[in-house]
KOLKEMAR-951695 format. One record per residue (C-alpha): residue in three letters; x, y, z. Coordinates in steps of 0.05 Angstrom, whole numbers, padded with zeros to 5 digits, always signed. Layout:
# residues N
AlaXYZ;...
END
This chain:
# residues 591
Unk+00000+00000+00000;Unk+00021+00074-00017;Unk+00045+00111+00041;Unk+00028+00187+00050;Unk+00081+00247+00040;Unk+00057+00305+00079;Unk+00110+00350+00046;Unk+00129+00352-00027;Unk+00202+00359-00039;Unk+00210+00417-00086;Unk+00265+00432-00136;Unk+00307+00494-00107;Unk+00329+00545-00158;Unk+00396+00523-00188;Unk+00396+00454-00180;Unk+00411+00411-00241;Unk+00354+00388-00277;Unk+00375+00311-00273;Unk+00315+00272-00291;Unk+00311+00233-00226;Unk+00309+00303-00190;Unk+00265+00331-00228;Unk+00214+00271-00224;Unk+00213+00267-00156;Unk+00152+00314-00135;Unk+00117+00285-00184;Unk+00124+00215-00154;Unk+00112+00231-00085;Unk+00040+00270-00112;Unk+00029+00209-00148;Unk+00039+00170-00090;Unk-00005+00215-00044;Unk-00060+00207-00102;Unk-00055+00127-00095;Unk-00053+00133-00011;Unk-00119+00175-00014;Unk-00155+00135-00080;Unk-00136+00076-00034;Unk-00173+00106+00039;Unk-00237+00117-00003;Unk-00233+00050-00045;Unk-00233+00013+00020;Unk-00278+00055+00067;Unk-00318+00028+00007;Unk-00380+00076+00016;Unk-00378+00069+00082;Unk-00394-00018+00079;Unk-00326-00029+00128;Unk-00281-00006+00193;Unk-00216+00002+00187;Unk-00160+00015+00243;Unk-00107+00046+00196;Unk-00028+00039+00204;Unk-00026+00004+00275;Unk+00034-00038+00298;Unk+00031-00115+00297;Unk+00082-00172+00302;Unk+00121-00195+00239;Unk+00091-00258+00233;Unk+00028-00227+00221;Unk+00004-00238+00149;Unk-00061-00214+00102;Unk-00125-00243+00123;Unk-00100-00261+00196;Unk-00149-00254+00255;Unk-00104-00214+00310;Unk-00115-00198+00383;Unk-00076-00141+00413;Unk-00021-00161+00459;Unk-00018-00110+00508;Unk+00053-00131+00539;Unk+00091-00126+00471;Unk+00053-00068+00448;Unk+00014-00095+00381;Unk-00026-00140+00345;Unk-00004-00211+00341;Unk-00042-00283+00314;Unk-00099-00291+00358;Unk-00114-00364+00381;Unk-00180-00394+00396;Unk-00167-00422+00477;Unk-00183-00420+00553;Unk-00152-00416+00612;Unk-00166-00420+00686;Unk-00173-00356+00719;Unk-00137-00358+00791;Unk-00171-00307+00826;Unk-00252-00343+00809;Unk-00227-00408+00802;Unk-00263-00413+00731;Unk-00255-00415+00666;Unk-00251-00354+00618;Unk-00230-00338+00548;Unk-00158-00329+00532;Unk-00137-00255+00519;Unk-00105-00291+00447;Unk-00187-00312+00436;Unk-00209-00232+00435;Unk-00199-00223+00364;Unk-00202-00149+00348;Unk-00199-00160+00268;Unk-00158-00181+00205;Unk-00104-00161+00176;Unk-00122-00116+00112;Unk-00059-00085+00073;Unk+00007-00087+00109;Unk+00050-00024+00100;Unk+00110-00050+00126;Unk+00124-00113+00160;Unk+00107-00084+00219;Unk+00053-00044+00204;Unk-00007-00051+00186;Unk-00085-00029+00168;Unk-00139-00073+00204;Unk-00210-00089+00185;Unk-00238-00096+00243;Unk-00316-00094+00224;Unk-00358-00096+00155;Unk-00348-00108+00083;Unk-00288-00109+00037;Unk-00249-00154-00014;Unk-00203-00189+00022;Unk-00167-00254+00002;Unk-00154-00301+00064;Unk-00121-00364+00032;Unk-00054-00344+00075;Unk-00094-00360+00132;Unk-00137-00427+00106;Unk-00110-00496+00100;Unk-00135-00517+00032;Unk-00192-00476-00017;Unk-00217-00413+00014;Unk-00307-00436-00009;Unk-00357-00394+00013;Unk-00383-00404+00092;Unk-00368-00376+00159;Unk-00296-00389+00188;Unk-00279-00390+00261;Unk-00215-00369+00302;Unk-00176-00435+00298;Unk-00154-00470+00365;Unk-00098-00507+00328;Unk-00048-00459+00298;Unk-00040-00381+00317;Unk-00076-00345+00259;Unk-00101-00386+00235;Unk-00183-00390+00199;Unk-00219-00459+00205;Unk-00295-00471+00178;Unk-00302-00532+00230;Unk-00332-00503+00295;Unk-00273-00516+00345;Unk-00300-00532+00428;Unk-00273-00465+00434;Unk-00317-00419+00383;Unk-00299-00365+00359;Unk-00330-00326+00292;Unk-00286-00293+00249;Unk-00317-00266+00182;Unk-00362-00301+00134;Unk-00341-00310+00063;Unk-00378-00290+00000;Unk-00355-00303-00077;Unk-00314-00257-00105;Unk-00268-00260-00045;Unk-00313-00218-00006;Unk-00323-00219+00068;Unk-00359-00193+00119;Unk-00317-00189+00189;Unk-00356-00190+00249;Unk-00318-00212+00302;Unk-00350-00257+00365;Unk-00365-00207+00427;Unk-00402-00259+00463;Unk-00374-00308+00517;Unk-00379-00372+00481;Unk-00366-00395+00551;Unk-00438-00393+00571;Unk-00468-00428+00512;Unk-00502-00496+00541;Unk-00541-00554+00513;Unk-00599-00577+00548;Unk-00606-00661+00559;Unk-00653-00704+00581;Unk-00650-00777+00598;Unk-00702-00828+00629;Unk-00662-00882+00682;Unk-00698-00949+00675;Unk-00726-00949+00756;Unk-00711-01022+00762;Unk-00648-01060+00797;Unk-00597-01086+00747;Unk-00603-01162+00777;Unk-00642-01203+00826;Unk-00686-01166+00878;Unk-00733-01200+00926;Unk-00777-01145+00959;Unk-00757-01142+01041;Unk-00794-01140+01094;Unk-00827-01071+01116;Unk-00772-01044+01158;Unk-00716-01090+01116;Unk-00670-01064+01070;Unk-00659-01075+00994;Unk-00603-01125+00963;Unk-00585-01133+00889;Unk-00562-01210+00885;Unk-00535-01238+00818;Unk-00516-01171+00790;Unk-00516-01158+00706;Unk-00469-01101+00690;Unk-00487-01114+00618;Unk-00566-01089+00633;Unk-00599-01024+00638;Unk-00613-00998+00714;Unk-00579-01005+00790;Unk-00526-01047+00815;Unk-00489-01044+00883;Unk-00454-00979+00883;Unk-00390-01030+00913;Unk-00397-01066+00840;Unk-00327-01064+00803;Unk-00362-01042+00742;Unk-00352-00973+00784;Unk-00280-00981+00795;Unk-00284-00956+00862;Unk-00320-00888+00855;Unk-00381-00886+00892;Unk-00385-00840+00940;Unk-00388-00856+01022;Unk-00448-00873+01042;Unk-00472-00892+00972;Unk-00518-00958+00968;Unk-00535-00961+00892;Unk-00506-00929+00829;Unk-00532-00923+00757;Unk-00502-00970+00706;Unk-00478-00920+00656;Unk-00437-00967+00624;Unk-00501-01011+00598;Unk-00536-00941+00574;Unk-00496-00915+00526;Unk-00541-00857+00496;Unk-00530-00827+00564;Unk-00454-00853+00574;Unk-00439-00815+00514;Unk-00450-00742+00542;Unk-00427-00760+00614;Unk-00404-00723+00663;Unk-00451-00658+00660;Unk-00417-00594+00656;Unk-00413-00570+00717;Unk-00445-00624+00755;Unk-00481-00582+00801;Unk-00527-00570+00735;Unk-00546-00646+00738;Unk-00615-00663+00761;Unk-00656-00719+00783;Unk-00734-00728+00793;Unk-00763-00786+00817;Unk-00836-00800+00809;Unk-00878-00859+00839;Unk-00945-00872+00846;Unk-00979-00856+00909;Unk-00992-00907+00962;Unk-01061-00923+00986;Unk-01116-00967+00954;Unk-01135-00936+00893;Unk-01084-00949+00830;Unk-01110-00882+00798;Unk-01085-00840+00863;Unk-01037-00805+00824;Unk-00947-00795+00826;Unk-00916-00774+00884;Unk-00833-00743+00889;Unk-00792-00777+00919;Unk-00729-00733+00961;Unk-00675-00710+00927;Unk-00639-00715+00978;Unk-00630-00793+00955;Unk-00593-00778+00900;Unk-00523-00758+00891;Unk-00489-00739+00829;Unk-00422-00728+00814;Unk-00364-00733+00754;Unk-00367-00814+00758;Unk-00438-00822+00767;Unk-00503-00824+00790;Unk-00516-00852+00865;Unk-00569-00877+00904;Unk-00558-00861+00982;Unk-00602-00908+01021;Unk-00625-00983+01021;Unk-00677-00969+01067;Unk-00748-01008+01058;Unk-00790-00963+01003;Unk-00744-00914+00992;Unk-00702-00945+00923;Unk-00708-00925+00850;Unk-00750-00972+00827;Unk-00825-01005+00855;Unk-00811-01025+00920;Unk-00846-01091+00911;Unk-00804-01106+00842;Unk-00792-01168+00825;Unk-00785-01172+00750;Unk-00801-01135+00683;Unk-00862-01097+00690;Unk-00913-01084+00635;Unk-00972-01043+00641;Unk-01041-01073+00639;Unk-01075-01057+00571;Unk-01129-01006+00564;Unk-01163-00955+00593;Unk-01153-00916+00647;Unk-01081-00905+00645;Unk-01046-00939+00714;Unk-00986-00897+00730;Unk-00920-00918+00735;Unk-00850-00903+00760;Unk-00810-00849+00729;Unk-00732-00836+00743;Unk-00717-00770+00699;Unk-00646-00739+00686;Unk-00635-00664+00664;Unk-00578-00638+00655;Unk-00537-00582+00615;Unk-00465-00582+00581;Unk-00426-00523+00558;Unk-00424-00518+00492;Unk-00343-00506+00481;Unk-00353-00583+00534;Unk-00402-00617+00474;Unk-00361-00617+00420;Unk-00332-00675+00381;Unk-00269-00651+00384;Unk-00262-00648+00461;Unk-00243-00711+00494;Unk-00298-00713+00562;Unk-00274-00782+00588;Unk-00220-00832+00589;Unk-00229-00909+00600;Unk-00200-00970+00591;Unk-00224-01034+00558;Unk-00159-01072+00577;Unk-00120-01084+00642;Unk-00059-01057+00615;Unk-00075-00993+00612;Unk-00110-00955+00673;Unk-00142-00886+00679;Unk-00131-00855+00743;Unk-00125-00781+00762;Unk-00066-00742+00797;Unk-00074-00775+00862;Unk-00064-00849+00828;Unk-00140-00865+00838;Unk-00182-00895+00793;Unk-00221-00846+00747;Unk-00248-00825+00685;Unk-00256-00755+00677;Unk-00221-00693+00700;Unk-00137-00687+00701;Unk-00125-00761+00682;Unk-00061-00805+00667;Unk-00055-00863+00629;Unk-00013-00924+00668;Unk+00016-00982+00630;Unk+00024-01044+00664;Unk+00052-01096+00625;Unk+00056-01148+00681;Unk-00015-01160+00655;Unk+00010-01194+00592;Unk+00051-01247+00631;Unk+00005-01308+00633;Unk+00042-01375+00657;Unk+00111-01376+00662;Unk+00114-01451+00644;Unk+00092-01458+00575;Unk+00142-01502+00532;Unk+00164-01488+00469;Unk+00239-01455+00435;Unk+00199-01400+00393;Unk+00203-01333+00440;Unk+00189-01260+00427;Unk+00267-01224+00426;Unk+00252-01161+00394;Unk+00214-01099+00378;Unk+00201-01068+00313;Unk+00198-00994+00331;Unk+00180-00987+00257;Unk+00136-01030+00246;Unk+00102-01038+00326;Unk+00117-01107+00324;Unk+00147-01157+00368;Unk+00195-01210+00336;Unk+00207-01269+00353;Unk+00257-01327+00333;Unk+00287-01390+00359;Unk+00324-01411+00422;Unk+00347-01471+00462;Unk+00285-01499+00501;Unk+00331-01541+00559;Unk+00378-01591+00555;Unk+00385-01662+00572;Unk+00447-01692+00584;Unk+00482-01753+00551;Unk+00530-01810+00568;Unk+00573-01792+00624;Unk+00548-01719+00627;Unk+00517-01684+00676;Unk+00471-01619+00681;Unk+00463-01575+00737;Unk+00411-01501+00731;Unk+00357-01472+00775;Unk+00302-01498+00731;Unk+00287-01581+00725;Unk+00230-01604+00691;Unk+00210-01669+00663;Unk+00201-01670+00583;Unk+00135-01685+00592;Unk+00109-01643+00658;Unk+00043-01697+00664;Unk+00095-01760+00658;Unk+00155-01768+00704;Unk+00177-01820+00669;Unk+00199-01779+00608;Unk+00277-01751+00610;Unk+00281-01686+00657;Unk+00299-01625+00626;Unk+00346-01572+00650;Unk+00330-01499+00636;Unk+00353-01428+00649;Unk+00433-01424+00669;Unk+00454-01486+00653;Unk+00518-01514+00683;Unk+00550-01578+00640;Unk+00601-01626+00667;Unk+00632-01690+00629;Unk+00622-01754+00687;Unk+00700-01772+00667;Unk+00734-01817+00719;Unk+00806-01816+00700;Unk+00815-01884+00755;Unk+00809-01948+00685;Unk+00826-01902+00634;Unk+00886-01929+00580;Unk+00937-01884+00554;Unk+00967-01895+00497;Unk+01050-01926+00495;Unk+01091-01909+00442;Unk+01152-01957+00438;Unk+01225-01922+00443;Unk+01276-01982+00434;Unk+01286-02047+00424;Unk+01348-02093+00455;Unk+01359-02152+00426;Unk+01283-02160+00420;Unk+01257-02191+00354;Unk+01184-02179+00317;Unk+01139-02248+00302;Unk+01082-02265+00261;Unk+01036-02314+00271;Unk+01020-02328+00209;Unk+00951-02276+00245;Unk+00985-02239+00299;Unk+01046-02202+00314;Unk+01083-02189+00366;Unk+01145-02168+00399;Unk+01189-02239+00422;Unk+01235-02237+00483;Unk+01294-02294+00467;Unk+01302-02358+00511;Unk+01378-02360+00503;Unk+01404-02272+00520;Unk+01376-02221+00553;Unk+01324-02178+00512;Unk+01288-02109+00536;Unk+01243-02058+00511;Unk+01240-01984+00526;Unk+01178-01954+00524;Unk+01147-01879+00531;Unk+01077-01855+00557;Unk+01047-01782+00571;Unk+01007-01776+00619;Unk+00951-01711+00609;Unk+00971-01647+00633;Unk+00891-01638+00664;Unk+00826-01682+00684;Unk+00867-01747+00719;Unk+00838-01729+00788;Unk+00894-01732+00848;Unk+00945-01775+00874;Unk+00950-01809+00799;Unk+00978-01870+00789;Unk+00993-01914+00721;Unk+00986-01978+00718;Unk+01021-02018+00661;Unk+00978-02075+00631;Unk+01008-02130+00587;Unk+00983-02184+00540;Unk+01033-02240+00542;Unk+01041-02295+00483;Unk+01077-02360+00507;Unk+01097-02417+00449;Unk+01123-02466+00501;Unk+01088-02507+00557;Unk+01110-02486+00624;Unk+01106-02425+00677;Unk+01120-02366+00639;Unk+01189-02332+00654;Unk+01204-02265+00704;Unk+01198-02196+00669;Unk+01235-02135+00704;Unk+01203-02071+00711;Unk+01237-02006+00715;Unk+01211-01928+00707;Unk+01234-01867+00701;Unk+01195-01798+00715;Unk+01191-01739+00676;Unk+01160-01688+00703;Unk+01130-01622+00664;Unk+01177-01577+00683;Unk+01150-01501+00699;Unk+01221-01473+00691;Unk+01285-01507+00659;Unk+01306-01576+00704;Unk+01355-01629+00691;Unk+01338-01697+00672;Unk+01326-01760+00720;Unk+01389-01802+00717;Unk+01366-01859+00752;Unk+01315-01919+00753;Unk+01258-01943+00803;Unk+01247-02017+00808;Unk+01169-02038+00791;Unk+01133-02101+00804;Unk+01106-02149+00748;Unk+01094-02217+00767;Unk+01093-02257+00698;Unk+01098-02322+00731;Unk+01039-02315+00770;Unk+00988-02339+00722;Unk+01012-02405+00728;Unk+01038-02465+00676;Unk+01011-02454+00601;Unk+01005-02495+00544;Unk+01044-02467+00487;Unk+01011-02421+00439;Unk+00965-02398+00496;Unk+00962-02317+00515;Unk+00944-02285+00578;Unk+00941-02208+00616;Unk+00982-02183+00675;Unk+00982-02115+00705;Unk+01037-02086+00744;Unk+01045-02051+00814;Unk+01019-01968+00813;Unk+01074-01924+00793;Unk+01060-01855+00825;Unk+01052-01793+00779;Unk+01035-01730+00760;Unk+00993-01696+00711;Unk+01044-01677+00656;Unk+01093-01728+00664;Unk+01127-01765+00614;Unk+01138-01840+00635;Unk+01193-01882+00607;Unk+01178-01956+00626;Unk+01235-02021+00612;Unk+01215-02078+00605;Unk+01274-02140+00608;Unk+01274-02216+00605;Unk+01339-02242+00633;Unk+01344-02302+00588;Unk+01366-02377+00603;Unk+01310-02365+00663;Unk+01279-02438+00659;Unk+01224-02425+00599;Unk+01246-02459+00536;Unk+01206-02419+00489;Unk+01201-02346+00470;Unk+01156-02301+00512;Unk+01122-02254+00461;Unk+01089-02187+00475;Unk+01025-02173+00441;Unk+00999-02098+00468;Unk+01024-02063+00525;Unk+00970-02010+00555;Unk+00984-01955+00616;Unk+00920-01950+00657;Unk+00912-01891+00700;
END
């Protein structure tokens, strides 16, 4: 928009006539022209207000509904809200909700000229999400600025759009805070269960009660989580009437009303309906209560027993009437406003700031996953291991199920179970941290011998079997070398060596001499053993044999240690007695 030049800058005498200089007064009449052919094309024969060159924030834009902002001094986005007022302890309309009009033409980017009432072309698609059509728009609650043609809980008209990009601005100046809706509801007057009518005097019971029904249950029924009031007896079942459950709570509550009619005692049917006290009721954000049990004196026919259904025809008989009125603000009615929390599942609870159950009011939502572990015991190696953050999935894949342990093994772990809970007889099972130990006792097991060197000792065959012969007629020895394991031979070792003896003569087989040596696994340099122990090996023992016959000695323990290396020497003395050879088929070491 053209600004306005109160003074004209003249060209003084003697100045040269450059052609910017000497335009310049004509420009800046021009421009006054445009500023004042602008004022009357908006004032528009008098169809619109305008506040002309006021300050406002930056951010401001053409077409935005603005509020004045009294701490920073201009107009900023106005915003569609409510807040609590400390000093009544209500609610009120947010100074950002008092729009005082739109912006029209913006002089600067701080300044600005305001429609703040009537007619005028305008074009507002700055300030709409999507196409600007013809309708009313309100202040939006959403976005600071902003125009929205969907009645927000918090309503505030703006302008109304024509074609043509025309608009009429006529901005709310009533409290949108005192606009109610009126409801009415009918209770069904009848107990949501069994009821056997008591005694005069007695009191009232609900036995076998049907949260899924229309009517009363016991105001200590979990359906009501809790929220009945002291002293409370009954309590509507909201739950089961869902045109009412909809709208609940009322808004305030003290707006909530109950009338109870019943038909007069006495003989004649026709006598009329009588109120019952309100002081028997008791309404608050959670529900509707019932105070007393006492005999006559419930919310439905005292002598109830079961669905009742008026006797055809003429006259009328009157009947019990339980009627609800209430009102609800109308900013409180809206879709858009969220009026009560609860929870279908028990993962999720609604309570307010004190941790209590509730369902209206300042609420928090609890997770409680514990909910979702069902028995711990259920078999099977396909588990859940991951989340998909992505996707809001859980994974899952495979994993060991237990373990059940083999020849010589054994298992040890918190968890034992057979492999078939319902039949001991089935393997156990061991889960969870599993501890695994080979059942190895080192006391019968063979090590290998490697032979070293042969004196004077010559190799046979059979014909089927070898062996190693010790002569009849010279000495002949063997040396021989076994390791013994570095780990896993228990303590206080010992070898034992374990021969199978050939004999091709009749007669007690001949002496063998034993003799060892240790080497022990040295943990820093040592020098060799330079001497022999005598062992024990009593060949003779088994007694006269018929040549071609074999038989098994073992010798006396040698004592060792684990990572030894044993050299063993065996020798036959010769000319002993024992006219044939004496052969050796295996030697063994047995530890």
């Amino acid at each position: 928009m053209a600004t306005y030049k109160p003074q004209i800058d003249h060209i003084a005498d003697g100045a040269p006539g450059y052609a910017s200089r000497v335009r310049t007064p004509d420009q800046q009449l021009e421009s006054n022209i445009q500023y004042l052919k602008s004022l009357v094309d908006s004032a528009n024969l008098g169809q619109a207000l305008f506040y002309r060159d006021v300050a406002v924030s930056a951010s401001t834009v053409v077409g935005m509904p603005v509020y004045w902002h009294a701490a920073n001094g201009c107009f900023e986005p106005a915003l569609a809200a409510v807040v609590n007022d400390p000093a009544s302890g209500t609610l009120r309309d947010a100074d950002s909700a008092n729009v005082v009009g739109v912006v029209y033409k913006k002089s600067t980017s701080t300044v600005a000229d305001l429609l703040v009432l009537g007619v005028a072309e305008l074009d507002i698609s700055a300030v709409v999400d999507g196409t600007v059509t013809a309708g009313r728009y309100y202040l939006s609650g959403a976005a600071a600025g902003k125009l929205v043609q969907q009645r927000p809980p918090v309503s505030v008209p703006v302008l109304h759009v024509f074609s043509n990009n025309k608009v009429l601005v006529v901005p709310a100046v009533k409290d949108f805070l005192n606009d109610h809706v009126h409801f009415q509801y009918y209770l069904e007057p009848v107990p949501a269960g069994t009821h056997v009518p008591p005694s005069p005097g007695g009191t009232h019971t609900i036995t076998s009660p049907d949260p899924t029904i229309k009517g009363w249950l016991p105001a200590n029924h979990s359906v009501f989580n809790g929220q009945a009031p002291t002293g409370a007896c009954f309590g509507y079942n909201l739950s089961a009437h869902s045109e009412l459950n909809k709208v609940w709570p009322p808004i305030p509550t003290e707006a909530a009303h109950v009338l109870v009619l019943r038909p007069k005692s006495g003989d004649d049917p026709l006598n009329g309906l009588e109120v019952m006290p309100e002081d028997l009721v008791q309404i608050d954000q959670n529900g509707i209560w019932w105070m007393t049990d006492c005999y006559d004196q419930v919310p439905w026919p005292t002598d109830y027993t079961g669905p009742y259904t008026p006797p055809p025809g003429c006259p009328t008989m009157p009947y019990m009437r339980v009627i609800l009125s209430f009102l609800r603000m109308t900013f409180a009615t809206d879709k858009t406003v969220v009026t009560s929390v609860s929870s279908d599942t028990k993962l999720i609870s609604v309570v307010d700031c004190d941790g209590k159950p509730a369902s209206v009011g300042d609420l928090h939502l609890q997770l409680t996953l514990g909910f979702m572990l069902t028995d711990t015991g259920v078999l099977g190696h396909s588990v859940v291991k991951a989340f998909d953050q992505s996707t809001l999935q859980f994974q899952s894949g495979d994993v060991t199920e237990g373990l059940i342990p083999g020849a010589n093994i054994s298992l040890n772990s918190s968890t034992v179970r057979h492999l078939d809970p319902s039949d001991p007889s089935t393997p156990l099972v061991y889960q969870g941290i599993v501890t695994v130990a080979a059942d190895v006792d080192p006391t019968g097991k063979e090590l290998p011998v490697e032979l070293f060197r042969l004196d004077d000792t010559r190799q046979r065959f059979t014909g089927v079997v070898t062996y190693l012969a010790f002569l009849t007629s010279s000495e002949s020895s063997l040396l021989a070398k076994i390791h013994v394991p570095p780990t896993g031979i228990g303590s206080s070792p010992t070898v034992m060596l374990r021969l199978l003896l050939y004999g091709d003569a009749n007669g007690t087989p001949p002496a063998l001499t034993l003799k060892y040596t240790r080497v022990p696994r040295p943990a820093s340099p040592i020098s060799l053993p330079t001497s022999w122990t005598t062992g024990t090996i009593n060949v003779p023992g088994v007694g006269a044999i018929v040549g071609g016959q074999y038989f098994e000695v073992e010798s006396s323990p040698i004592t060792v240690a684990a990572g030894d290396t044993l050299f063993v020497e065996l020798t036959r003395a010769g000319n002993d007695g024992y006219a044939g050879e004496l052969g050796l088929i295996r030697m063994g070491a047995v530890l």
